[in-house]
C-alpha positions in Angstrom: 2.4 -16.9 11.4 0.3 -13.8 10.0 -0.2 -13.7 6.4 -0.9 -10.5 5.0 -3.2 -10.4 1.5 -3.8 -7.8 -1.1 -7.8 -6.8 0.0 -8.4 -6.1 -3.5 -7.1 -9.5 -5.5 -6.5 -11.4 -2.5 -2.7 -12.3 -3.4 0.0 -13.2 -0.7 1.8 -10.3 0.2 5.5 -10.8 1.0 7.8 -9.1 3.5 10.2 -7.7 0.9 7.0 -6.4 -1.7 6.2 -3.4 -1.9 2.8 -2.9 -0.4 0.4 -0.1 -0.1 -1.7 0.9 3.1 -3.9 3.1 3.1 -6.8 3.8 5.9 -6.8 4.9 9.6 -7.3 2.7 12.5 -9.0 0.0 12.5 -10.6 0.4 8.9 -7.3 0.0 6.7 -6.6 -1.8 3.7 -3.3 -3.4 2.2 -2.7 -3.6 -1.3 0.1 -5.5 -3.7 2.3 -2.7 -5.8 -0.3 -3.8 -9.2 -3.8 -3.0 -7.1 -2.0 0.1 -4.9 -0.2 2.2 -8.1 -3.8 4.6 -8.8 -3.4 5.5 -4.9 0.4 5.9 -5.2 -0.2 8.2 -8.6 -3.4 10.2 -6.8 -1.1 10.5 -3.9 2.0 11.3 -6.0 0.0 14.1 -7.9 -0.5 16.1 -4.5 2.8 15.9 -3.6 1.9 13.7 -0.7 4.5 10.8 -1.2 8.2 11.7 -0.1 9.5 7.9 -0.6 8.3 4.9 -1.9 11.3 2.6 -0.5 10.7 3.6 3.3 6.7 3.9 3.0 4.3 6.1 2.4 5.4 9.7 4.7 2.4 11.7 4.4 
């Protein structure tokens, strides 16, 4: 079983939260929705997220 963990405040992360990942390759992070919502507004502010429900569509 793989258990995915916010990198910032090391919570469990579960299937159905909404998560943030952000990174390429090999150096990527996963974040809860609390930890990941300055991305998601940075991100939001140039028009770089199309929907939150599906992911990230950059």
């Amino acid at each position: 079983m793989l258990v995915h963990k916010c990198d910032r405040c090391k919570k469990t992360l579960t299937d159905r939260e909404l998560t943030v990942k952000a990174g390429v390759g090999y150096d990527s992070y996963e974040f809860c929705k609390k930890c990941g919502a300055p991305i998601v507004r940075i991100l939001k502010g140039y028009g770089l997220v199309k929907n939150l429900k599906t992911g990230l569509a950059l």
